[in-house]
N, C-alpha and C positions, 0 to 999 in steps of 0.2 A: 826474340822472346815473345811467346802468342800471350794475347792477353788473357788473365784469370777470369773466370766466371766462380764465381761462390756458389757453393755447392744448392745452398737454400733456391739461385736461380735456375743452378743447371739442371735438377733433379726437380724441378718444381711438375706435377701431376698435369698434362694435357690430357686423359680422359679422366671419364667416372671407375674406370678398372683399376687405375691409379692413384686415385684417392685414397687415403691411408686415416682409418678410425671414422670415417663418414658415412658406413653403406647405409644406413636406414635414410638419408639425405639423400645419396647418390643414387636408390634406385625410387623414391619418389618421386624426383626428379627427373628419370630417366622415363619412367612409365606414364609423366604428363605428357612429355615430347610423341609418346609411343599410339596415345590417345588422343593425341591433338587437342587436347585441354589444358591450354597455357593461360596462365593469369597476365593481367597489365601490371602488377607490380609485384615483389618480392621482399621480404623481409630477411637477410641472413645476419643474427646474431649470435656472437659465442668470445669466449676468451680470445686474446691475441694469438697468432701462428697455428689458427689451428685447421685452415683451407678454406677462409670466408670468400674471397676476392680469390681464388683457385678456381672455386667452384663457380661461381657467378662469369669466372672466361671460357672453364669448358661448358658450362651451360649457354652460351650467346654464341659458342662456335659449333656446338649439336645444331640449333634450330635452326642457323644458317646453313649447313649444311646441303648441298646438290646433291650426293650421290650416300650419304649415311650404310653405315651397314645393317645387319641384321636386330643388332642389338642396339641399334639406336647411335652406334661408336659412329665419329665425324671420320669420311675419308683420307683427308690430308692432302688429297689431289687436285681437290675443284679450288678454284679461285678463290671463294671465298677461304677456307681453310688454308690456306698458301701465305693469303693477304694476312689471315690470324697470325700466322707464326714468323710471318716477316716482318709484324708490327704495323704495317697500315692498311689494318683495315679501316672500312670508312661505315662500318654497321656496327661496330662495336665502338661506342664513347664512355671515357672515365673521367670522370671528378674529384677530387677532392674534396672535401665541405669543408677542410680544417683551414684551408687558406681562401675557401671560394664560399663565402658564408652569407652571403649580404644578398640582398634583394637583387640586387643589379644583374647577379651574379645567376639567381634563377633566375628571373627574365628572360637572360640570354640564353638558359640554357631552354626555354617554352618558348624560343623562337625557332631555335635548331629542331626541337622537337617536332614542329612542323612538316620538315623534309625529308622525302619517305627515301628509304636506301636503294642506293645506286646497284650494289650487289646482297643479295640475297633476299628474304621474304620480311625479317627485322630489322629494328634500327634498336639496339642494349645501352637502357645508358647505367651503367654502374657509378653510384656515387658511396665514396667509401667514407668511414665518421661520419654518419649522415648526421649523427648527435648533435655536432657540432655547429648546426646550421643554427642561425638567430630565431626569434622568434616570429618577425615578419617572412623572415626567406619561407618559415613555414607553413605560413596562412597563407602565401603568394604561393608554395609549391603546392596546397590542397584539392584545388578545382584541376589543375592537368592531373595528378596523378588519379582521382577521382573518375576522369573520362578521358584518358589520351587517346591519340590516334590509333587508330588499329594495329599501324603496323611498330608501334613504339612498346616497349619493354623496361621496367623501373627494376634495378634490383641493388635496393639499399644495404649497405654493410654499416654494420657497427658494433662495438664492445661495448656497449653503457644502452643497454635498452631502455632502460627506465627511465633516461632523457626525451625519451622520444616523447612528442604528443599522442594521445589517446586516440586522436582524429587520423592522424600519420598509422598508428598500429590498424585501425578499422579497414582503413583500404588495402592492406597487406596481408597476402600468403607468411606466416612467418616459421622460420626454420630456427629451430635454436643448435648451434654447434656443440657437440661436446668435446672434454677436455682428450687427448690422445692419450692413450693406454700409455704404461709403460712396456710390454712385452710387446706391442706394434710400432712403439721408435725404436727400439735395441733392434726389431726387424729390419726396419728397415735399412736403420744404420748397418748393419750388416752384410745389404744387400750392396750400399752403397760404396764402403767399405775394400770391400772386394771388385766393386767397378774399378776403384779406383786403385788400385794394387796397396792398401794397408794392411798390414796385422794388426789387430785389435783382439783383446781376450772378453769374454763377455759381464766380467766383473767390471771393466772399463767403460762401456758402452751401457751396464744399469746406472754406475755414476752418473753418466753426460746424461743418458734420460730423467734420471731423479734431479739433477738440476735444471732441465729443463722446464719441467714443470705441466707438461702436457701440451708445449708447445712444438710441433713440430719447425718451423723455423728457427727457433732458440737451439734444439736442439741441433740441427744443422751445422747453425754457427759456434756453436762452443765444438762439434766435432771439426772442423775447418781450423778452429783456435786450437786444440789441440795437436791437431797432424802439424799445425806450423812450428809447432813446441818441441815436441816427439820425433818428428820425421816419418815414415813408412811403418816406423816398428816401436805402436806405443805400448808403453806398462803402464801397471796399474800405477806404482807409486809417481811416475812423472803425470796420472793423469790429477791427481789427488793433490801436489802442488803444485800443478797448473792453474788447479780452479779452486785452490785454495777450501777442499774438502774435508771435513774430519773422518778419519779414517774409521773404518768397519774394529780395525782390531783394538780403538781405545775403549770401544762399547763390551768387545767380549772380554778385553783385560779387567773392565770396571767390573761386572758383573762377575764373574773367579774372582776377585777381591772379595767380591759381596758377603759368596757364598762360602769363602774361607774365612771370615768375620773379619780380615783384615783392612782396617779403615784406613792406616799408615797408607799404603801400599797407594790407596786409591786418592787419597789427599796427594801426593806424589802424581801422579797420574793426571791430576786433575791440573797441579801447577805446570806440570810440562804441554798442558794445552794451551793453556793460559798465554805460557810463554811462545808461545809458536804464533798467537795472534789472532788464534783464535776468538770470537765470542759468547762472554761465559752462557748468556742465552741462550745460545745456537745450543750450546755443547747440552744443554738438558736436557732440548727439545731430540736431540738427536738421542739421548740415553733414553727417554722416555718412547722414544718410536721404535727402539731398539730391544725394550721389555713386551712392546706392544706386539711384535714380532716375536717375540718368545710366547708369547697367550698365545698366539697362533699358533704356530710349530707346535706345542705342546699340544694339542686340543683339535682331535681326531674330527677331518672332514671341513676343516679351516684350511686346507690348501691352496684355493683358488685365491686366499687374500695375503699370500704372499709374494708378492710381487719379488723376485729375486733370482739371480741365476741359479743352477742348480746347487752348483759346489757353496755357494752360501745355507740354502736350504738346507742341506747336511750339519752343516757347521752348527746352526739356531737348533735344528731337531737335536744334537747330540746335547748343543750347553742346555735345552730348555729341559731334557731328560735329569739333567742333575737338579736342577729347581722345582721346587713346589710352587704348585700354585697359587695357595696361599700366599707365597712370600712374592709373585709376583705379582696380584694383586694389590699388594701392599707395597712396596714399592712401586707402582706405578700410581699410588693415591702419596706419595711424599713428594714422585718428580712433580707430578701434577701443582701439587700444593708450591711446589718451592717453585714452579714456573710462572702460577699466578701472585705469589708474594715481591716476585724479585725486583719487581718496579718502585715496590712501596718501600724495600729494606731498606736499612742506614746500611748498614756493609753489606753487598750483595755478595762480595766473594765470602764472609761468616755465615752468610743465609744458605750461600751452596753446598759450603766445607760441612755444615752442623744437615745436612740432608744426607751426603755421601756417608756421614758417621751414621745416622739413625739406620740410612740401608745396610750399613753395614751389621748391625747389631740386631738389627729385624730380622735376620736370617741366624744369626748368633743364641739369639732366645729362641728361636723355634727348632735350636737341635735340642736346646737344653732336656733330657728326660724329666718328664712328671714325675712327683714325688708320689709312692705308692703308702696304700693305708696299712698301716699293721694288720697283718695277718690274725686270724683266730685263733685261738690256743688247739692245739690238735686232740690235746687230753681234758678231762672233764678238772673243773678248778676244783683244789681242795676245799674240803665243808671247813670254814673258819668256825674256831672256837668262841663261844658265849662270853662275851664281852662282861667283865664283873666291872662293879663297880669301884672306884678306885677306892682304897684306904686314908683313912684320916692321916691326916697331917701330924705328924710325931716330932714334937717343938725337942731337941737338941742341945743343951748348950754347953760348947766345951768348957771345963775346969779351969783347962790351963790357959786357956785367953780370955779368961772370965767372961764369959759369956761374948764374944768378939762374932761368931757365927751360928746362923743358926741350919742345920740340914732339913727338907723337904721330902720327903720319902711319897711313892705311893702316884705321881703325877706321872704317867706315861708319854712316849709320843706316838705318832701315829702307825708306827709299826706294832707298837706295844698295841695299840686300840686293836688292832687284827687277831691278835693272840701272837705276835713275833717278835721276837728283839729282847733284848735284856732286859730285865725289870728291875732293875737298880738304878737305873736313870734318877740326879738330882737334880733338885732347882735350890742356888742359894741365894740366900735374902741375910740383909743385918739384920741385927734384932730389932732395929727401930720401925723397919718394915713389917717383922714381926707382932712384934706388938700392936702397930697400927690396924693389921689386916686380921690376926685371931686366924688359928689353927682351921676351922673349917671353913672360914671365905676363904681362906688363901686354896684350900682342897678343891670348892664351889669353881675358882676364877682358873686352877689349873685344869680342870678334868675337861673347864669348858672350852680352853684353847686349844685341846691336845686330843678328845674322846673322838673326834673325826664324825661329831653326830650333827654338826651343822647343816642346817639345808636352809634354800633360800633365799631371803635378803642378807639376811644375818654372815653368810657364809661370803653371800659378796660383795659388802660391802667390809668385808675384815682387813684389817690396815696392812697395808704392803711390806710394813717391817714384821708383823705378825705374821703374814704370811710366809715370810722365808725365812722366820725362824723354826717355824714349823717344819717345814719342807726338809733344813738343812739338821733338825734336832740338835739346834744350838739353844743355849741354857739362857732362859728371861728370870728377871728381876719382879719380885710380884708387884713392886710399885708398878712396873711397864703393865702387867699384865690387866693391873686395875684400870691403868688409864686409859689404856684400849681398847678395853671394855666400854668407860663411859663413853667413847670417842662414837665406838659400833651402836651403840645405845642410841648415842644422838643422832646420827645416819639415820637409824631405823626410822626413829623420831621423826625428822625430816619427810622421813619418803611417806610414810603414814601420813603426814599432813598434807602434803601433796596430792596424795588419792582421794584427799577427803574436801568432799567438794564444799568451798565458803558459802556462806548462808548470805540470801538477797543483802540483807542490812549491810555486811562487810564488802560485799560488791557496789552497793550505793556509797560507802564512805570511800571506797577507792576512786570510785566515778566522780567523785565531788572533788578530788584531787588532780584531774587531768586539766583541767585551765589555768593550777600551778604550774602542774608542771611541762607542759607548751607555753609557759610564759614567753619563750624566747621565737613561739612563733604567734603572733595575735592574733592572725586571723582566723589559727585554727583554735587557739585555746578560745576566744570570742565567740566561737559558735558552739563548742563542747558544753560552755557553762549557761548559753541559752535552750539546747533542748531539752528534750522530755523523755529521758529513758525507761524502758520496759525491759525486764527479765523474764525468761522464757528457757524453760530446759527441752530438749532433745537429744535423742536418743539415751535417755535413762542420768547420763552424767554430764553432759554439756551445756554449761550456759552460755544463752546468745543472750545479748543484751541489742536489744534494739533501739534505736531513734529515727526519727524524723528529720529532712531538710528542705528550704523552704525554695530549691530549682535542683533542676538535673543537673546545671552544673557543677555544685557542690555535690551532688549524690554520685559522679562520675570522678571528680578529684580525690574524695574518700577511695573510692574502690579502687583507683588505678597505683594512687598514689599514697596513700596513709593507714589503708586497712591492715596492712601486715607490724606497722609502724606503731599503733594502739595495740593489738594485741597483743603482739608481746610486752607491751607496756602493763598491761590488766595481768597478765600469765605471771611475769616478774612480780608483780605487786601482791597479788592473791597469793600467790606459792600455787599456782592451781593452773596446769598448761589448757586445757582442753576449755577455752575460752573466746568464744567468736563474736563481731559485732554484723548488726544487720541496719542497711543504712536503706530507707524510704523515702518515700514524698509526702509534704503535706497536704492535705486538700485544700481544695482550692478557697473554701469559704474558713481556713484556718490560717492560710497563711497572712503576715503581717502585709501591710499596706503601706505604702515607702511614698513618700511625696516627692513629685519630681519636679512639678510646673513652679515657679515661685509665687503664686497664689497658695496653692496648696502647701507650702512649708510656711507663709506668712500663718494662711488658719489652724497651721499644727501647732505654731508656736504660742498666735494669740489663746489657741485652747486649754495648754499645759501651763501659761501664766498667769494666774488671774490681773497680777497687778498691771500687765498690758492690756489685757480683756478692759479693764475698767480706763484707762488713758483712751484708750480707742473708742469704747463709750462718751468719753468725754465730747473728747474735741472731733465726734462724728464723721470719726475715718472712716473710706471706702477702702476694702481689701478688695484689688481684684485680683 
């Protein structure tokens, strides 16, 4: 049995033509060697797996290089190249920092650096996590890499740049790596792929790059992990519980839930992910990058930021043609929302389930049709008849129930007010109502519930049981009808008073009342019943009432915290809303004078007493 090589090793890049998502690197680099303007030191940082320590071996086996070709490419023939690929060379040295960190450690390596190479023109030392080095290794590695020997070459690797010292970045060329496409790992895996006698579909192979993350070594090994899983002939779904993926079809299932308002369906959906082991996290993040993919699709000349095989690109283009954009908008501001709350919910799985319901029901409301306005009459409205005035009240009383009822003639209802409807409409009343009310108020209080000539306040403040009697031409009692009256009366009353703005004197008696009624807070009724307020209107009907206070402090706790607090307090109280306070400073030669030193409160006190003023006279105390 020959031993395995991992593919990460076998397929690992010995030129720059081989490097895979690094040309802007690979031919900078190519063009010093071209130009014979090579730095003493090098910076290569980027994410993990993505050619740092790749690039820094075919760059130290270029410049050693006897017999190079045209384009700079190492022959593979001369010695040194030979010695490269056999592993000892003796011009190319590698370090570690993560285990070799310590001062001692550079020392020794600024003693080797010394000793100019046996074959070729350089001596490379590559130390990889250069991060990791202490702080002394760093001060101690400053001056050589500052001025090494000519024929010596630094080229530091590291993922964590911003460890480094400022003094370390100064002296360094630095390269920053970027992440690898995913359309150049599906490439390449597929080149590799095929080296290797696999079938692979290319749904399979965006998996293993979307989990890789831009790393091509990652990617590598999760393909090596899979062919061990699979054998020669993988599918999609053994690649998807190999690595424990959520699949493409729970996203287009959820969304067809969405878009047929069915929340059931998706709550379902949601628990058989649950159950598979998935997490509930993931599963958002993935719904949410899966609508995000839908704004694309949808949304002419967004192609290039779909990263996806074909046959999926179809798939998103067809579901995103049934959704509006609107709704995907919106549903991508719920997953969003429900992804940043989920940490903080008491039940994350009710915080998921009441999101999947709202997506579901946001598509649901947005089919619902608008209600349209009544249309205009097509023919010109009939000219309504001259509205008469109602007839007197014709008091009734029957014989044979000695007087038990009386009938109401001549009160229409609102059809009647038109000129429509039957004119024999009554209103009955006992005679005790009758008599109370007299034949023309009772006339006065129907005509006024019924003639439809209300406008106004009067119209709307009419009591709610009046109203639908009206409406329904069901038969009131005149007692009702008077009390409704007084009721609308006192409304009106009301709102009149209200508009009618209180006179200074009735705003200073209400003002004289606020350090009652803050009794329960002292500090603020203590200072209300100390100042000096001013009344001042603007704009025609507003009064500000003004005061003074004697620090910015309290003119900032007023404003921030209590202005809204008093006025409605003053608004309540006046019956008169449009009531504002304006809070000031006093000046400086106004405000009160507070004794702080204990001299100063002894002279406030002997001032305000006489009877100590005179003891202190006495017996010839010194206050100091």
């Amino acid at each position: 049995m020959s031993q395995y090589i991992v593919s990460a090793r076998k397929y690992r890049p010995d030129s720059f033509e081989s490097l895979i998502g690094q040309d802007t690197i690979a031919r900078t680099l190519s063009n010093s060697i071209k130009r014979g303007q090579l730095a003493h030191a090098y910076l290569f940082c980027g994410p993990r797996g993505v050619g740092k320590t790749t690039t820094a071996r075919i760059f130290a086996k270029m410049i050693n290089c006897a017999n190079p070709g045209p384009d700079m490419e190492p022959c593979g023939e001369c010695e040194s190249c030979i010695s490269f690929q056999e592993g000892r060379s003796y011009c190319i040295h590698e370090m570690d920092a993560a285990s070799n960190n310590s001062v001692d450690d550079i020392k020794a390596l600024m003693d080797q650096v010394q000793v100019p190479p046996q074959v070729g023109k350089y001596s490379v030392y590559i130390i990889d996590e250069v991060h990791m080095l202490s702080q002394s290794a760093f001060n101690a590695f400053l001056k050589t890499l500052e001025e090494p020997p000519a024929h010596a070459i630094f080229i530091l690797a590291t993922t964590e740049k911003h460890k480094i010292l400022p003094t370390i970045l100064s002296r360094c060329q630095t390269y920053d790596f970027n992440r690898i496409s995913i359309p150049d790992i599906v490439r390449n895996l597929r080149d590799i792929a095929a080296k290797e006698g696999v079938t692979i579909d290319d749904e399979s192979l965006h998996v293993i790059a979307m989990k890789a993350d831009g790393a091509m070594r990652d990617a590598l090994t999760i393909f090596d992990q899979t062919v061990a899983f699979c054998g020669t002939a993988v599918q999609y779904e053994d690649v998807i519980r190999n690595l424990n993926v959520l699949d493409y079809e729970y996203s287009f299932s959820l969304v067809d839930d969405f878009l047929a308002g069915d929340y059931g369906k998706a709550l379902l959906t949601f628990d058989e992910v649950l159950s598979k082991g998935f997490n509930a996290l993931h599963f958002v993040a993935a719904l949410s990058a899966h609508l995000r993919d839908l704004v694309v699709a949808r949304t002419a000349g967004l192609e290039a930021l779909l990263e996806l095989p074909e046959s999926l690109k179809k798939r998103y283009q067809e579901q995103a043609s049934r959704a509006s954009l609107p709704f995907l908008f919106e549903a991508l501001g719920i997953t969003t929302a429900c992804e940043a709350g989920y940490r903080t919910a008491v039940n994350p799985r009710l915080h998921i389930e009441f999101a999947l319901m709202r997506l579901a029901y946001a598509n649901a409301r947005k089919d619902q049709p608008a209600v349209a306005a009544p249309a205009a009459p097509a023919s010109p409205v009939k000219a309504q008849k001259p509205q008469t005035a109602p007839a007197p009240i014709k008091p009734a009383v029957a014989a044979a129930s000695g007087g038990g009822v009386v009938s109401v003639e001549g009160l229409s209802t609102p059809g009647q007010g038109q000129g429509e409807g039957p004119a024999d409409d009554k209103l009955s009343a006992t005679p005790m109502t009758q008599a109370a009310v007299g034949g023309a108020g009772a006339t006065r209080s129907g005509a006024e519930s019924f003639d439809g000539d209300h406008t106004g306040a009067a119209a709307a403040t009419a009591p709610a049981g009046r109203r639908r009697a009206a409406k329904t031409g069901a038969s009131l009692s005149i007692n009702s009808l008077l009390q409704e009256k007084e009721e609308a009366a006192k409304v009106a009353e009301e709102a009149a008073r209200a508009d009618e703005a209180p006179s200074d004197e009735r705003i200073r008696e209400v003002w004289a009342t606020l350090p009652e009624v803050y009794k329960s807070r002292p500090r603020l009724a203590s200072m209300l019943s100390g100042v000096k307020m001013n009344i001042e209107t603007e704009d025609g009907d507003v009064k500000v009432l003004c005061f003074d206070v004697a620090s910015v402090a309290q003119q900032d706790w007023i404003e921030k915290n209590l202005r809204s607090d008093i006025e409605g307090t003053l608004a309540r109280s006046l019956n008169y809303g449009r009531v504002k306070i304006r809070v000031g400073l006093l000046p400086q030669e106004e405000q009160p004078k507070k004794a702080y030193l204990p001299e100063e409160k002894a002279r406030e006190l002997i001032g305000s007493n006489p009877e100590l003023r005179k003891l202190v006279d006495e017996l010839s105390l010194d206050v100091k």
